[in-house]
Residue frames as a rotation matrix with the C-alpha (Angstrom) as fourth column:
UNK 1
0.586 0.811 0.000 0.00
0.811 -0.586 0.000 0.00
0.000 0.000 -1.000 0.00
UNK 2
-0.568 -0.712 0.413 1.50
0.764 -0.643 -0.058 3.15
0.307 0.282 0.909 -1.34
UNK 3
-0.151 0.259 -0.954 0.75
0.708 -0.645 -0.288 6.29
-0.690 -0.719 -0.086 1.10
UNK 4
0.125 0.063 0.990 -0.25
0.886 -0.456 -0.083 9.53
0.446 0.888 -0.112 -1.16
UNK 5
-0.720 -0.241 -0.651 1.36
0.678 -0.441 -0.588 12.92
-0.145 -0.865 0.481 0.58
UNK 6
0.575 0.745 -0.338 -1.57
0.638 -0.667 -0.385 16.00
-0.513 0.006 -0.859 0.79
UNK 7
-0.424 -0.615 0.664 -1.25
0.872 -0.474 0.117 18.37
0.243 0.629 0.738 -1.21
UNK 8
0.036 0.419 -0.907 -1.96
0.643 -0.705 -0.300 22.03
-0.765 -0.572 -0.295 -0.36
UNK 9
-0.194 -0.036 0.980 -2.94
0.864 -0.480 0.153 25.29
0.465 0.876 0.124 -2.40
UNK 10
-0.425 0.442 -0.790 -3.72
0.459 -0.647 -0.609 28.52
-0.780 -0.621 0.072 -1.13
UNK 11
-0.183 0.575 0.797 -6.36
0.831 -0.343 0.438 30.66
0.525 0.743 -0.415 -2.99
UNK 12
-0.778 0.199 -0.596 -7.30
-0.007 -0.951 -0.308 34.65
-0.628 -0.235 0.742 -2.77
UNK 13
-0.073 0.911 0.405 -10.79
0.831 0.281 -0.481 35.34
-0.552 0.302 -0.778 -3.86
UNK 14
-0.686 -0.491 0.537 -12.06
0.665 -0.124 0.736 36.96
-0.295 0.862 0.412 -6.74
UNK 15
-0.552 0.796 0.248 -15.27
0.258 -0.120 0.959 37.84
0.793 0.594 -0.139 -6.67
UNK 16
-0.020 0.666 0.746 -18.08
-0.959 -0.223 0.174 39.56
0.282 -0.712 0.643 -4.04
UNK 17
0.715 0.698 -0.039 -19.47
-0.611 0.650 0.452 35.73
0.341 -0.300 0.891 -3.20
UNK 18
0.331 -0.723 -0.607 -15.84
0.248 0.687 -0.683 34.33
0.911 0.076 0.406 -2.78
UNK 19
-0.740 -0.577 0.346 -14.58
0.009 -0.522 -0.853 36.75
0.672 -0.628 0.391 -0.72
UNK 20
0.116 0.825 0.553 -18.03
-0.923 -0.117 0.368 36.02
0.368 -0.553 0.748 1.78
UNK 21
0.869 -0.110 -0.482 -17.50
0.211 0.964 0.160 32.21
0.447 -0.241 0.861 1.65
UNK 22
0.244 -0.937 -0.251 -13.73
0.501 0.343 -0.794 33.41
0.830 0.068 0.553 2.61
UNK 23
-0.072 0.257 0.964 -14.69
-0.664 -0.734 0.146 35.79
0.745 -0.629 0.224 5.32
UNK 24
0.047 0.511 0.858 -17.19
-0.997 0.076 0.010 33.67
-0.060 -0.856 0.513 6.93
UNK 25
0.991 -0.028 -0.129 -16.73
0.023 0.999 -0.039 29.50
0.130 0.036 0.991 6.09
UNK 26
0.607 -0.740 -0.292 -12.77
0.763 0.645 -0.048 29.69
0.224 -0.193 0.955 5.89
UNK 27
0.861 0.091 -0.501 -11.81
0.469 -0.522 0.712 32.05
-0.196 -0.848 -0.492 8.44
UNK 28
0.704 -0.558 -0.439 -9.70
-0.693 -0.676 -0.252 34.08
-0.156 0.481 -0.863 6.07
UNK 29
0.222 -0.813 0.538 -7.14
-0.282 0.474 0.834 31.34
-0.933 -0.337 -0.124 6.23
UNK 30
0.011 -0.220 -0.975 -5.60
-0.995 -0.096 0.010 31.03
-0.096 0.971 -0.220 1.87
UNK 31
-0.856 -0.471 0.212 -4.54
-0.443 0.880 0.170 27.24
-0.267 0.051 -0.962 2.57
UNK 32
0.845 0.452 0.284 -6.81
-0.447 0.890 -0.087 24.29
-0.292 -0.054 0.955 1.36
UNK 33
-0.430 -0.513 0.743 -6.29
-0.207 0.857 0.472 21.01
-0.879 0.049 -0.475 1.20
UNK 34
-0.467 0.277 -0.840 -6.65
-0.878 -0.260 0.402 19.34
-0.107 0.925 0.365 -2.17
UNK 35
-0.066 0.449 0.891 -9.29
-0.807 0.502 -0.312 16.82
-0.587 -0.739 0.329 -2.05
UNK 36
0.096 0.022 0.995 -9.43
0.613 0.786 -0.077 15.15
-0.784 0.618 0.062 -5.71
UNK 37
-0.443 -0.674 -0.591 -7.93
-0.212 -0.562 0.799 16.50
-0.871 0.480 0.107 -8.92
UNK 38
0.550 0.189 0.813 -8.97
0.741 0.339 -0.580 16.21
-0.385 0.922 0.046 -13.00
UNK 39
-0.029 -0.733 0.680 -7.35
0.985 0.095 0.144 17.23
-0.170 0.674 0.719 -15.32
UNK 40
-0.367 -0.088 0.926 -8.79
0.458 -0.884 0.098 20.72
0.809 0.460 0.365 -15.78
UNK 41
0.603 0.486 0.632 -10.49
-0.463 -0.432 0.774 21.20
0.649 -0.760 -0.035 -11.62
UNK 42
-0.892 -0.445 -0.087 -9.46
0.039 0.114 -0.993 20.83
0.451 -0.888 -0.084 -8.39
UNK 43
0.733 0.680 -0.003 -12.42
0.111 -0.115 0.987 19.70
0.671 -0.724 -0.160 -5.76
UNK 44
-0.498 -0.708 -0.501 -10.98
0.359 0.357 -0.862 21.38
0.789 -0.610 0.077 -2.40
UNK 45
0.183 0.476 -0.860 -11.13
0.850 0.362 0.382 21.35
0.493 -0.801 -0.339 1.25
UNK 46
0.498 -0.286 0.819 -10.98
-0.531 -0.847 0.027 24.93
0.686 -0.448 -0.573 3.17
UNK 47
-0.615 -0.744 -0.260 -8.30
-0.048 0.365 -0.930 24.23
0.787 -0.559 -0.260 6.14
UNK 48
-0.737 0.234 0.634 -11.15
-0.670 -0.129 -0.731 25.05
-0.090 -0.964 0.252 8.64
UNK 49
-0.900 0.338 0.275 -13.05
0.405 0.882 0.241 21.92
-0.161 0.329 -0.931 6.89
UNK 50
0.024 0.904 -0.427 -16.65
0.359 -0.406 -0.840 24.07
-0.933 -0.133 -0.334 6.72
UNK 51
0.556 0.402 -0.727 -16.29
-0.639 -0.353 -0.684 24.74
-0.532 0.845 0.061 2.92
UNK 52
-0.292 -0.601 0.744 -15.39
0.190 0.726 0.661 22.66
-0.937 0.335 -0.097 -0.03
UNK 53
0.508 0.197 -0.839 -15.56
-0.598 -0.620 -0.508 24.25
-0.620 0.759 -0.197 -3.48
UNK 54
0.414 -0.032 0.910 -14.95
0.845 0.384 -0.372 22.91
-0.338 0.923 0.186 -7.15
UNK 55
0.392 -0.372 -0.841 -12.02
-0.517 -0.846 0.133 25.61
-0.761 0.383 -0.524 -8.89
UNK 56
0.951 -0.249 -0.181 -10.88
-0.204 -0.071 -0.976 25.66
0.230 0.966 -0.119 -12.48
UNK 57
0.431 -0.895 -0.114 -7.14
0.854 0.365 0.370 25.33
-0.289 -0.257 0.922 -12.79
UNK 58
-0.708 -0.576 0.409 -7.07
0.686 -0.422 0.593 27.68
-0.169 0.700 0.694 -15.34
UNK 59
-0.777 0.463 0.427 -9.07
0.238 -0.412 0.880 30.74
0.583 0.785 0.210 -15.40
UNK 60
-0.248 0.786 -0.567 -11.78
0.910 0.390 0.142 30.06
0.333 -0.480 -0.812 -12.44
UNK 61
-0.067 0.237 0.969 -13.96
0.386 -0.890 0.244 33.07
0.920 0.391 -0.032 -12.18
UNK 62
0.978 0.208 0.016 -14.13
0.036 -0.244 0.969 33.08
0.206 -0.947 -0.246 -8.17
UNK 63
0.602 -0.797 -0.037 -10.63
-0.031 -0.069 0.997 32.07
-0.798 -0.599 -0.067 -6.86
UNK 64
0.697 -0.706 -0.128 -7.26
-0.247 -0.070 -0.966 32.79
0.673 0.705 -0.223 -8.11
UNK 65
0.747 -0.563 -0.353 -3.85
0.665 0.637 0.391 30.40
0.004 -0.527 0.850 -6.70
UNK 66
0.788 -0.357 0.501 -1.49
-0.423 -0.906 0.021 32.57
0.447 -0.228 -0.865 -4.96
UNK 67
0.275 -0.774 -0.570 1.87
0.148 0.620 -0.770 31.53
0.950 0.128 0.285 -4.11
């Protein structure tokens, strides 16, 4: 059985409705956890576990990956 390590992103919202969900579900904190991957989305986990969102890789009109 081969272990798989987390993987982490942080994100900075984009939009009026992001930047609410980032306020008040993930207590300002940038970090998620990445929960399952395709080729062109990410499905992730906020760090305070109370939101889980579906982001583009490329382009995604709400969040934008910040280093």
């Amino acid at each position: 059985i081969k272990s798989m390590k987390t993987k982490f992103i942080c994100v900075q919202p984009k939009t009026n409705k992001a930047v609410n969900r980032f306020h008040n579900m993930m207590d300002e904190l940038h970090s998620c956890r990445v929960e399952q991957e395709t080729e062109d989305k990410m499905f992730l986990a906020s760090i305070s576990g109370r939101y889980h969102f579906w982001m583009n890789k490329m382009n995604d009109d709400n969040w934008e990956v910040i280093k």
